[in-house]
C-alpha positions in Angstrom: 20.2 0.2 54.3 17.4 -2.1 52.4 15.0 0.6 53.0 17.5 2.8 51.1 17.9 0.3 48.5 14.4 -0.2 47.9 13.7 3.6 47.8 16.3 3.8 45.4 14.6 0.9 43.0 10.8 1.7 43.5 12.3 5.6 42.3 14.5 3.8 39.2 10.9 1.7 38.3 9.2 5.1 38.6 11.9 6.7 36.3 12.0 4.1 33.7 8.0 3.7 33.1 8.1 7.5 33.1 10.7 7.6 30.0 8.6 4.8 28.4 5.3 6.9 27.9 7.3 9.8 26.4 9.0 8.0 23.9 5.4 5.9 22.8 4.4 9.2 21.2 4.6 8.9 17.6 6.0 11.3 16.0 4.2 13.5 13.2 6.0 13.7 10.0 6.0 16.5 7.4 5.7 15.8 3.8 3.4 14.3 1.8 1.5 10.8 2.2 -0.4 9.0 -0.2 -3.6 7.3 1.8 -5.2 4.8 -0.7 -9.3 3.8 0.1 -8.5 0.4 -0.8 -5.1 -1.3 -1.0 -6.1 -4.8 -2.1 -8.4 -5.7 -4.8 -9.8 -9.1 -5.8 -11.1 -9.6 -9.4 -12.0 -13.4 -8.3 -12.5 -15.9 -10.8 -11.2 -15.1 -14.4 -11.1 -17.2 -18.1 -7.6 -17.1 -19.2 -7.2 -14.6 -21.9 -9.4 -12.4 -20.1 -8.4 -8.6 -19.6 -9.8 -7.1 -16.5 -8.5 -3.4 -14.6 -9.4 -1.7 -11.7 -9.2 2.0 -10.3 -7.0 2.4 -6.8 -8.2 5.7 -5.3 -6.0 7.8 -2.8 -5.7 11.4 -1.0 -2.9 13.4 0.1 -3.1 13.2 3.5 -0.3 14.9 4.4 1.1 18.7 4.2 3.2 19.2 1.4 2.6 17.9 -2.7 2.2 14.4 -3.5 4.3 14.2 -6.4 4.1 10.2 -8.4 7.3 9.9 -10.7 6.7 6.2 -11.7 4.4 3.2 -11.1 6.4 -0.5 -11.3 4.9 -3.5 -11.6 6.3 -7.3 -11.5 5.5 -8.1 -15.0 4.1 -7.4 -18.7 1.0 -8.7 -18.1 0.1 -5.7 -15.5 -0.4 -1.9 -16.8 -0.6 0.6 -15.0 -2.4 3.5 -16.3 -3.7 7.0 -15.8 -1.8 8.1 -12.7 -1.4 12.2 -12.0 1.4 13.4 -13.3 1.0 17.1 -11.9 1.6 17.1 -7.8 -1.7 16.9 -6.0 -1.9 19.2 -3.1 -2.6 18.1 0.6 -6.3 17.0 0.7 -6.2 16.0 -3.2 -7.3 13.5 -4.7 -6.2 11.0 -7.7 -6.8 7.7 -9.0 -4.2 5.0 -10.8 -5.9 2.2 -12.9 -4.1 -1.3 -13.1 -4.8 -3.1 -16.0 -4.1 -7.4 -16.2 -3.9 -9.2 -19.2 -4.2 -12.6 -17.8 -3.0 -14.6 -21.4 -0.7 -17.6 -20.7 -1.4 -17.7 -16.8 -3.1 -20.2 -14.8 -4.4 -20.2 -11.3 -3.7 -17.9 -8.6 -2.4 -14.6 -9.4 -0.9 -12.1 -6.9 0.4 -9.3 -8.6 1.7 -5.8 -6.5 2.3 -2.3 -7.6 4.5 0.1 -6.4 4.0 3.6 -6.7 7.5 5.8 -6.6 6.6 9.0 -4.9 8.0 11.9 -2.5 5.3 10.2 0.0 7.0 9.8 3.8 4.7 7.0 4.3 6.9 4.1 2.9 4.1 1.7 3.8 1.6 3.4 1.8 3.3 3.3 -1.3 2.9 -0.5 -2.5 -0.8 -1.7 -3.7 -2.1 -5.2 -5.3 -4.8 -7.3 -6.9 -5.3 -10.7 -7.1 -7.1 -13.4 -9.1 -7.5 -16.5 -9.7 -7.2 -17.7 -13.3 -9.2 -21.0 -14.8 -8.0 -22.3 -18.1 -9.8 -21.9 -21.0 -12.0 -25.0 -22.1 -10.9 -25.7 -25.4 -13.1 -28.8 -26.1 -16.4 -27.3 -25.5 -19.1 -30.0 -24.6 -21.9 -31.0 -27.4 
């Protein structure tokens, strides 16, 4: 009888690692996915007042269109700016440049951007820049 029982466990143990490398497959989706070369950018040290942008470069990695219908950002100072409006086909490229007025702000700046697309890859969809923002001397030394 314990032999039985541990036949039976040693075959359950068998079973359940079994079912656990089949479902550690991921899955491929279908659709497109925006792939950016750089998520992050820092512009580092900046005078207040001072206007600085940067170009976010991406590729369709997936199989269908990559279609952007709107790019939202946190606040006025941020711009985003010459995004594709026609759908870029799988293994296209585009570029989306950010703009960042930094008037009225002071110290660090964390700013994201999302980018609203038909893209499958939800995590792929959200980029950012920061900075960090030093006040303006306004009595300049003699």
């Amino acid at each position: 009888m314990r032999k039985y029982l541990f036949l039976v466990f040693v075959i359950g143990l068998a079973g359940q690692a079994l079912a656990q490398t089949t479902t550690q497959t991921p899955e491929k989706k279908d659709g497109a996915v925006i792939t950016f070369e750089k998520k992050t950018h820092d512009f580092g040290d900046i005078i207040q007042g001072d206007k600085v942008e940067h170009t976010f470069y991406f590729t369709n990695t997936g199989n269908e269109p990559l279609i952007i219908t709107n790019v939202q950002v946190t606040c006025g100072c941020t711009t985003p700016k010459g995004w594709p409006r026609d759908p870029i086909p799988p293994g296209g490229k585009g570029e989306l440049t950010v703009s960042f007025n930094s008037a009225g702000k002071s110290g660090r700046q964390n700013k994201p951007v999302t980018i609203i697309s038909n893209a499958v890859n939800a995590d792929g969809s959200q980029i950012s820049f920061t900075t960090n923002v030093l006040e303006k001397n306004t009595n300049p030394q003699r």
